[in-house]
C-alpha positions in Angstrom: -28.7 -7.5 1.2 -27.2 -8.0 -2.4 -23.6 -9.8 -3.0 -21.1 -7.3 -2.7 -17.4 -7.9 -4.6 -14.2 -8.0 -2.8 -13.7 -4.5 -4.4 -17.0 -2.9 -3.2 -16.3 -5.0 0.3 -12.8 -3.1 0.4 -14.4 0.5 -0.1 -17.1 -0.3 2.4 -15.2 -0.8 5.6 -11.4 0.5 4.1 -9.9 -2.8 4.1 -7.4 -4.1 1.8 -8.4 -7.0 -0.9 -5.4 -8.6 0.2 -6.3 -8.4 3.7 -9.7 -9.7 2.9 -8.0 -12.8 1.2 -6.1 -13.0 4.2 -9.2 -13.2 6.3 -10.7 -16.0 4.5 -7.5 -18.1 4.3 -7.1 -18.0 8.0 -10.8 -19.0 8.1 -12.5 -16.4 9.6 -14.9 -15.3 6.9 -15.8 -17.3 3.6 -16.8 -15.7 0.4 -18.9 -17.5 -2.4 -18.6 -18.1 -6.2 -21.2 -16.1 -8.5 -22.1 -18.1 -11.4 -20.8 -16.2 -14.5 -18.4 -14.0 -12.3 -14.8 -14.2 -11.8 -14.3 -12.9 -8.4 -15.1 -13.7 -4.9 -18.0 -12.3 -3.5 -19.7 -12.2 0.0 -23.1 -12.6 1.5 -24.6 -10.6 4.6 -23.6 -13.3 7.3 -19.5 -12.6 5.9 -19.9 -8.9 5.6 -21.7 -8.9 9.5 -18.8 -11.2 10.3 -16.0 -9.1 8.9 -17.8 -5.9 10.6 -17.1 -8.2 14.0 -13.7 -8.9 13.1 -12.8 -5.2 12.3 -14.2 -4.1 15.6 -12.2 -6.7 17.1 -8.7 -6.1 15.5 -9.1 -1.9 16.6 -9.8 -3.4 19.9 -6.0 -5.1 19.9 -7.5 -8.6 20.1 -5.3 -11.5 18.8 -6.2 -12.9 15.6 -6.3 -16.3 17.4 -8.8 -15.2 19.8 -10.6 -13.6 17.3 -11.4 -17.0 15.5 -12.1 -18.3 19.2 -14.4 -15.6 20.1 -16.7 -15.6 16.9 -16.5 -19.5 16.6 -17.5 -20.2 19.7 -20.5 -19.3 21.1 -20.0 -19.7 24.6 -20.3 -15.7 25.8 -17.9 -17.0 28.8 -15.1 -17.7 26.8 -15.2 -14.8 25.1 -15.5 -12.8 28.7 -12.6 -14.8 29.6 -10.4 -13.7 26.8 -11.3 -10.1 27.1 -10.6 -10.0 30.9 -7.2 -11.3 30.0 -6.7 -8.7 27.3 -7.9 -6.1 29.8 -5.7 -7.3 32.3 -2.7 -6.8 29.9 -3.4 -3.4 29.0 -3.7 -2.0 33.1 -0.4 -3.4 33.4 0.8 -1.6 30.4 -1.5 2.2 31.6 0.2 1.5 35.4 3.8 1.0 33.4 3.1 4.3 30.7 1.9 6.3 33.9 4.8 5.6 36.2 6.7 6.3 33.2 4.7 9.5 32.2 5.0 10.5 36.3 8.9 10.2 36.1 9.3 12.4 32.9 7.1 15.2 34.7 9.5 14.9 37.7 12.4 15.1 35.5 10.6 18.2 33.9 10.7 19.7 37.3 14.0 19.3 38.3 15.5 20.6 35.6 13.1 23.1 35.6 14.7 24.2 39.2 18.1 24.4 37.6 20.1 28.0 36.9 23.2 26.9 35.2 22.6 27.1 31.3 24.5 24.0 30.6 22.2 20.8 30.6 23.8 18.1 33.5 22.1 15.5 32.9 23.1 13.4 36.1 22.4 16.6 38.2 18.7 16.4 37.0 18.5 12.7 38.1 18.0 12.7 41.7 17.8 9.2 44.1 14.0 9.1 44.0 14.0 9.0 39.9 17.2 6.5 39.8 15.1 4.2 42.4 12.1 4.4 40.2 13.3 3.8 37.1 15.7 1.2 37.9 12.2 -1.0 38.7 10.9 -0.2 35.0 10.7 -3.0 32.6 10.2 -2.5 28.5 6.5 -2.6 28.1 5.1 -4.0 25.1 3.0 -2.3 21.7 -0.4 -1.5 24.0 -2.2 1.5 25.6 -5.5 1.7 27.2 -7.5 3.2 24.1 -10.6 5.3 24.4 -14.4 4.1 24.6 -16.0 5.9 22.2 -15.7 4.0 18.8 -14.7 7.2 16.7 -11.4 7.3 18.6 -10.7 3.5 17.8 -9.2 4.5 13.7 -7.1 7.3 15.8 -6.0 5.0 18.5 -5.1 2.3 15.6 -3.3 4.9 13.8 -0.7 6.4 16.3 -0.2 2.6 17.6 0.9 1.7 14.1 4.0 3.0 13.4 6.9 2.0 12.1 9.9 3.2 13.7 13.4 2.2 12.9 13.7 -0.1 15.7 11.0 -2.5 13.9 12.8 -2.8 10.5 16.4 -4.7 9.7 18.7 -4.0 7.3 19.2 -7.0 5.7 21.3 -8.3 2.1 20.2 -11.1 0.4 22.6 -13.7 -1.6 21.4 -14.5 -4.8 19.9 -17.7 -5.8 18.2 -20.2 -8.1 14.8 -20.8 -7.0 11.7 -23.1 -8.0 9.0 -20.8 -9.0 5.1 -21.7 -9.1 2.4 -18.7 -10.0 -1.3 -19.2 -9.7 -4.5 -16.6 -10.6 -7.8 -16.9 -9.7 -9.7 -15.5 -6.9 -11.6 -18.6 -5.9 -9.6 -20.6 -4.0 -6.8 -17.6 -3.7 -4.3 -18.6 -5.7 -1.8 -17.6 -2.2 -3.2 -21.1 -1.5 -3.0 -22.8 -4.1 1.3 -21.5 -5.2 2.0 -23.0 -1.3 0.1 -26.0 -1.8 2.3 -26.6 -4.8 5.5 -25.6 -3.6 4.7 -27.5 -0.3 4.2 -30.4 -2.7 7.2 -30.0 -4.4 9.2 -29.9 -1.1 8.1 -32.7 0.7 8.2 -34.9 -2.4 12.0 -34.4 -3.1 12.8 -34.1 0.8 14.0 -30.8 0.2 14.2 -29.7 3.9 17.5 -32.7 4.5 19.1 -31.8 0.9 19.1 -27.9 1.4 18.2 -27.0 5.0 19.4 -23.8 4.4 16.3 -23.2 2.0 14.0 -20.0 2.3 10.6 -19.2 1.1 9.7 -16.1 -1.1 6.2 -14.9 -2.2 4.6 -11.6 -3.9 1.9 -10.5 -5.7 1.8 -11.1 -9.5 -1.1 -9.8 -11.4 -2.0 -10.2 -14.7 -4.1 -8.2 -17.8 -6.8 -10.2 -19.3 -9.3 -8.9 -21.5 -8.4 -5.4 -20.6 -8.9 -6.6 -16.5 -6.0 -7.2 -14.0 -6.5 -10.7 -12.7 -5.2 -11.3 -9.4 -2.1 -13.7 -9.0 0.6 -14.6 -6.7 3.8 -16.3 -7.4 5.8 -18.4 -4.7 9.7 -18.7 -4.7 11.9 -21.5 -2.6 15.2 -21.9 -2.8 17.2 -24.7 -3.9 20.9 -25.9 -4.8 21.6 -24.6 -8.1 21.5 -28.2 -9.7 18.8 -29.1 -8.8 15.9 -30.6 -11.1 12.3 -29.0 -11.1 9.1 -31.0 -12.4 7.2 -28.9 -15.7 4.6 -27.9 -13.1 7.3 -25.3 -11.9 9.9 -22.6 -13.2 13.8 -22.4 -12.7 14.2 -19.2 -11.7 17.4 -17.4 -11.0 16.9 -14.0 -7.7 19.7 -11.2 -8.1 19.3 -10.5 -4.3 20.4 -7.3 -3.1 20.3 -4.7 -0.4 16.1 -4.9 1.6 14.7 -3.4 4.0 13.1 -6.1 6.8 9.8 -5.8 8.7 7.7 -8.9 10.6 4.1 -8.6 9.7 2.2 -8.3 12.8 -0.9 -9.6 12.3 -2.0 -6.9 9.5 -1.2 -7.1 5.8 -1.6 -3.4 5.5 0.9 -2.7 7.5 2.8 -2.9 4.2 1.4 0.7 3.7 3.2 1.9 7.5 6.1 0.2 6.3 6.1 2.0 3.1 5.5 5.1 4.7 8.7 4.7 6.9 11.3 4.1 3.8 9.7 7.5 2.6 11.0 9.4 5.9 14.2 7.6 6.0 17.5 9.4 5.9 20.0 6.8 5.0 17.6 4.5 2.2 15.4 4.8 -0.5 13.1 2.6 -2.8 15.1 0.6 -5.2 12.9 -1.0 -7.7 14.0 -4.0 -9.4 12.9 -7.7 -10.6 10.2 -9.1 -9.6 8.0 -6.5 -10.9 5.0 -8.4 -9.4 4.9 -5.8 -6.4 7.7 -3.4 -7.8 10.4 -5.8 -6.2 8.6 -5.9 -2.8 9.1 -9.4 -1.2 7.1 -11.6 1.2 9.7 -13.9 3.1 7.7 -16.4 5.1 10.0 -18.0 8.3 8.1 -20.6 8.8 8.8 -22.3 5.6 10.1 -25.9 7.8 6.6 -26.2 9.2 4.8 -25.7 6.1 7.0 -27.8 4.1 9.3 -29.8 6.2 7.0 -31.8 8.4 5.9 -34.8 6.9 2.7 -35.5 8.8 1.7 -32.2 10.5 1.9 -28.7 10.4 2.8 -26.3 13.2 0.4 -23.0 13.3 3.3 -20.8 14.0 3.9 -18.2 11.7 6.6 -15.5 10.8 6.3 -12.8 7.1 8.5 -10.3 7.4 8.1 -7.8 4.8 10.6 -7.0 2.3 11.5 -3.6 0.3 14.7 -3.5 -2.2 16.5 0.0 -1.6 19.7 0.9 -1.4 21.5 4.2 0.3 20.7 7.6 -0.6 22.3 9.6 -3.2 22.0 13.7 -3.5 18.9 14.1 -5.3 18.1 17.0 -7.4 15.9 19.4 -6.6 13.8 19.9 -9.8 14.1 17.1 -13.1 15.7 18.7 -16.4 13.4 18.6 -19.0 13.9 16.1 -22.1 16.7 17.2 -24.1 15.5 19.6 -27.7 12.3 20.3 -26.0 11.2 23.6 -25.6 8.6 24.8 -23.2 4.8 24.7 -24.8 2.4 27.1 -24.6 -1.2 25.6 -25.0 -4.2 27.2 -26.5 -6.8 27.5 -23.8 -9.6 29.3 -25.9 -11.7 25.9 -26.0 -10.9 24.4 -22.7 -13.8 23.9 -20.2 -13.1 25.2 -16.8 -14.0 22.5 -14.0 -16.4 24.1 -11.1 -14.3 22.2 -8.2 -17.5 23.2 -6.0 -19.1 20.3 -8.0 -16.0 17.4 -7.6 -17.6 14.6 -5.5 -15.5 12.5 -3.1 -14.9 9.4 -4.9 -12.8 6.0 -4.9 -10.7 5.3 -8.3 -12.2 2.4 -10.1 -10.0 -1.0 -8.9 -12.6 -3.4 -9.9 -10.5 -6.6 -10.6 -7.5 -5.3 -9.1 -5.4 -5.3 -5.9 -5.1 -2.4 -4.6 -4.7 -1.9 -0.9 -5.0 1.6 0.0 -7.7 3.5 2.1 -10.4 6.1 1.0 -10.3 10.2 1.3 -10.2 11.6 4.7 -10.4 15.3 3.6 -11.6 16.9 1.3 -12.4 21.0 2.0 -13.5 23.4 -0.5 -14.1 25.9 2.6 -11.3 28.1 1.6 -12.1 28.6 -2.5 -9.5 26.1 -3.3 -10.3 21.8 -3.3 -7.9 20.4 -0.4 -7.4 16.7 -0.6 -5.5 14.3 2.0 -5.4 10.6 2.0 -4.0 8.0 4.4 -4.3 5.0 0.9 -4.3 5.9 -2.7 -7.9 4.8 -3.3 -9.3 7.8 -2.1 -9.7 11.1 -5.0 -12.4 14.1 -6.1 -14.2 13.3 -9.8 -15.6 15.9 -12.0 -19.5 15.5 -12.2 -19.0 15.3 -16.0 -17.4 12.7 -18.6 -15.1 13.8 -21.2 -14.4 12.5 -24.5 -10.9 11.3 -25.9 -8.4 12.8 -27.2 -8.7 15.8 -24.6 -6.3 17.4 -22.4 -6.1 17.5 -18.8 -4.8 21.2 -17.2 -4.5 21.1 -13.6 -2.5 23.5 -11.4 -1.7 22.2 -7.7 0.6 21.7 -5.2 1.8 19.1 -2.8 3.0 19.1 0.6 5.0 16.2 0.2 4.6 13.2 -2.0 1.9 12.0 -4.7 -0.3 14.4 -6.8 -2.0 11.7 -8.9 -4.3 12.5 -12.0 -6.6 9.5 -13.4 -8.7 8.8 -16.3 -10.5 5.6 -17.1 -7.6 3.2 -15.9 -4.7 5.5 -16.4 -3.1 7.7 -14.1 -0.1 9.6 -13.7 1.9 10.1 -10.4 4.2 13.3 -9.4 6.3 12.8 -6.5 5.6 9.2 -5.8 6.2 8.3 -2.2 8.3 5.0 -3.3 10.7 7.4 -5.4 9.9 11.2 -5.5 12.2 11.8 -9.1 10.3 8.4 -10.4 7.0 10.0 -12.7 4.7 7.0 -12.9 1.9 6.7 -16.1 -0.3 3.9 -16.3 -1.8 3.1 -19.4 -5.6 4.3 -19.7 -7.1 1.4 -21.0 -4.8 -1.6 -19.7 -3.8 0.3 -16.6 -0.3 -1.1 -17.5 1.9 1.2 -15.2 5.3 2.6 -17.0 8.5 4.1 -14.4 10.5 7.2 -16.5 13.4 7.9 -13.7 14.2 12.0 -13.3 10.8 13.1 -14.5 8.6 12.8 -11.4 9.4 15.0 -8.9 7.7 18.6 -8.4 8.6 21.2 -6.0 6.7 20.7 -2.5 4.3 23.5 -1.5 4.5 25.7 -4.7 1.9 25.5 -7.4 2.8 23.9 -10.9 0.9 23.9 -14.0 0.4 20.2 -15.1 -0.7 19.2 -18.7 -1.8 15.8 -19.3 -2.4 15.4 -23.7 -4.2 12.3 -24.7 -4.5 11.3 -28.0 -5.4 8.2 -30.0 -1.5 8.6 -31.3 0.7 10.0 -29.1 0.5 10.4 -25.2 2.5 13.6 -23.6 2.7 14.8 -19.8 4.2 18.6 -19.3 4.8 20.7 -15.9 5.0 23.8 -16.2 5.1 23.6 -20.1 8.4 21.4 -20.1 7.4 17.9 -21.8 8.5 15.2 -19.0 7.3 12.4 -21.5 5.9 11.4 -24.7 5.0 8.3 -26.2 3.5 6.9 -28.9 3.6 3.2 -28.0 1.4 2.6 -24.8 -1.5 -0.6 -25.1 -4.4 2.2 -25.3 -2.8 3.7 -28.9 -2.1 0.2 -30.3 -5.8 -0.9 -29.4 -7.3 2.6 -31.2 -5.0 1.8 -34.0 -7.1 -1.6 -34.7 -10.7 -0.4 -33.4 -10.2 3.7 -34.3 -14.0 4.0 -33.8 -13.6 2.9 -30.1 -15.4 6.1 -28.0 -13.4 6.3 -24.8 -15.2 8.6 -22.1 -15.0 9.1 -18.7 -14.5 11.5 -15.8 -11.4 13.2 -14.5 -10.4 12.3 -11.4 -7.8 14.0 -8.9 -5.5 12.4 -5.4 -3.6 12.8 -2.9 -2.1 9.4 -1.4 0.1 8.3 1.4 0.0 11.1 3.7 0.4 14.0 1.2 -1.9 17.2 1.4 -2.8 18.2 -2.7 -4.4 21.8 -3.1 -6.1 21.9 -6.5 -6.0 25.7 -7.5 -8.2 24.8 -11.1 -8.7 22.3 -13.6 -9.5 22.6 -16.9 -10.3 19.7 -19.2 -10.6 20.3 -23.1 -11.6 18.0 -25.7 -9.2 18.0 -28.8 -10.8 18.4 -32.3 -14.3 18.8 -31.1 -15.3 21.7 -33.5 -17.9 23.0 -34.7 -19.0 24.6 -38.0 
């Protein structure tokens, strides 16, 4: 078996990069450094490993016993720790089926009732009061099926963020030290919390401030046209307080977050996501850091990483961290951009795209950190291309490459969030599930991602006509002819303006993300200025 990437790892079994990292820097896989190549990459013995692991975590085992189980060779350690799981989850199927038993007798009883008005206590009799009075809260487990093609549906209804897992919380501002490291090889989450750890326990931190908290995120960078993973690490400290050059000063705004403890699962971030978008009351607020589009990583356990002089304690705490603040009434459609009028496009030339012939596909994040999931549907059955995705990795390509400048004519609709267009790295977003009237564009070259507030949003279930104009100038996006944005300033432009012989070709690709449902009624593709005498 050949070396596979983190990237190609991460499309193989659906698995974040980030959780991958996370993986190998609890040390339960290892990855190895290819001479001349700047990211991790693992051997057959890692990728067999990780299949174990997977298995594993859909099975509900502990991450603690998983590192027991595969470290260990002793088969009667492992059979011990199973037994005990299994134990746990027949209390847990007797508790859910005395529950499930009540429920049915309530059903009955009030089944039995004639008066129209609901009475509650009538319904209730001695034998249900008796019986539930013995019930206790039962934890986050039910027996799950045998057959291994149940475990993802299992997994997926046991995942779910309600509101009784996330906090409310507001955060005061305050100065931080502030250390950022890139690199895939050792992660550079490693190496920012050796350094702040460091830092810490060389200026006693802990007995000057013990009110101190810990702050992480992702923070990428663009290097020769490639995002290079990096992650920055804050901790707090008094506001006069002197940093070594090895570190920044850094002052946080704070604000209003949402607050969810990481399991054991980093994509849980993705669940967690997905509840903000259902929520009544909030919605995304994005704001500095842009590392992860103000997301935070608070880690609890900040005293035993940094505070203990000698040892560390294993236990650990990371809530999650989303900046929002309440809901406002949205409009139901964005204005268009004042003076414009709506644009009617020539469509003699345009080359209409057989969607019989889109292949499932995974947009390109070689070198970056993405963490969604592939495609789980995609059904040309009924004349139309119907896409749904659980990640935003997943999308349908066109067979063929085009050739810039070109534009992109595609009429769908959504159920709900995210119609997402790409080409080469750039990509525009309609109804993005962090914040529906929020259109996103990322730069085609750079993949540099740009917010334009108002100009996202698209009605849900009704087709509109989206036009996406690329030219070595200027860069437009219309719906339903009404320009949303045009720009003439994005990396891509400024790099054809110094290299204007630069052929940029590739194929169109289409998503859905998140949850959402995208029917593609056509696409059409034509290349600008390609004439002929």
């Amino acid at each position: 078996m050949e070396l596979q990437t983190i990237n190609q790892v991460s499309k193989m079994y659906d698995i974040s990069t980030r959780m991958l990292r996370y993986y190998e820097q609890a040390g339960l896989i290892s990855s190895l450094r290819k001479e001349g190549y700047s990211y991790r990459v693992y051997d057959e013995t890692a990728v067999r490993r990780l299949q174990q692991i997977i298995i594993l975590r859909k099975l509900r085992i502990p991450m603690k016993q998983i590192s027991i189980i595969l470290d260990r060779p002793e088969t009667a350690e492992a059979i011990e720790i199973f037994k005990q799981n299994i134990d746990e989850l027949n209390e847990e199927v007797d508790a859910l089926t005395t529950i499930r038993d009540v429920l049915v007798r309530f059903v009955e009883n009030l089944q039995k009732m004639t008066n129209i008005r609901l009475e509650l206590g009538a319904a209730f009799d001695s034998s249900i009061l008796s019986i539930v009075s013995l019930l206790t809260l039962s934890k986050n487990h039910v027996k799950e099926p045998i057959k291994m093609e149940d475990f993802q549906k299992a997994d997926e209804k046991l995942r779910i963020v309600t509101d009784n897992d996330v906090r409310i919380v507001y955060l005061p501002p305050a100065t931080v030290a502030s250390v950022r490291t890139f690199g895939e090889v050792p992660i550079p989450e490693g190496k920012s919390h050796d350094i702040i750890e460091a830092f810490a326990k060389e200026t006693d931190l802990f007995r000057i401030y013990p009110s101190t908290r810990n702050y992480g995120f992702d923070n990428n960078d663009i290097v020769d046209r490639k995002e290079i993973h990096g992650y920055e690490v804050w901790i707090t400290i008094p506001d006069d307080f002197e940093v070594p050059a090895t570190l920044v000063k850094k002052s946080f705004a704070g604000g209003l977050y949402a607050a969810y403890k990481m399991r054991e699962d980093f994509d849980e971030r993705a669940l967690f996501n997905n509840w903000l978008i259902k929520n009544d009351d909030f919605e995304y607020d994005e704001r500095e850091p842009v590392g992860m589009g103000g997301w935070l990583e608070e880690h609890f356990n900040s005293y035993n990483m940094y505070g203990l002089k000698d040892k560390k304690h294993t236990l650990t705490h990371l809530e999650f961290l989303i900046p929002i603040k309440e809901k406002t009434e949205k409009v139901s459609s964005p204005k268009p951009l004042k003076n414009i009028v709506k644009t009617e496009f020539d469509m003699s030339k345009a080359i209409d795209v057989d969607l019989a012939t889109m292949v499932s596909d995974t947009v390109d994040t070689e070198g970056m950190a993405g963490f969604g999931k592939s495609i789980q549907k995609f059904d040309m059955s009924g004349g139309e291309l119907v896409l749904a995705s659980d990640g935003d990795l997943g999308c349908a390509q066109t067979a063929g490459s085009y050739t810039l400048p070109l534009r992109i004519n595609l009429t769908a609709k959504t159920d709900s969030t995210n119609i997402r267009v790409y080409y080469q790295k750039g990509e525009i977003i309609f109804n993005w599930e962090c914040n529906l009237d929020e259109l996103r564009v990322h730069d085609i070259l750079t993949g540099k991602n740009y917010g334009y507030r108002g100009q996202g949003r698209v009605p849900k279930n009704e087709y509109v006509d989206i036009t996406w104009v690329i030219e070595k100038d200027t860069h437009e996006i219309y719906v339903n002819g009404e320009l949303r944005q045009k720009g003439d300033d994005y990396p891509y432009i400024k790099q054809l303006k110094q290299e204007p012989d630069q052929k940029i070709s590739g194929p169109v690709k289409i998503s859905a993300a998140w949850g959402s449902i995208v029917t593609v009624k056509s696409l059409k593709v034509t290349e600008l200025y390609q004439t002929t005498e």
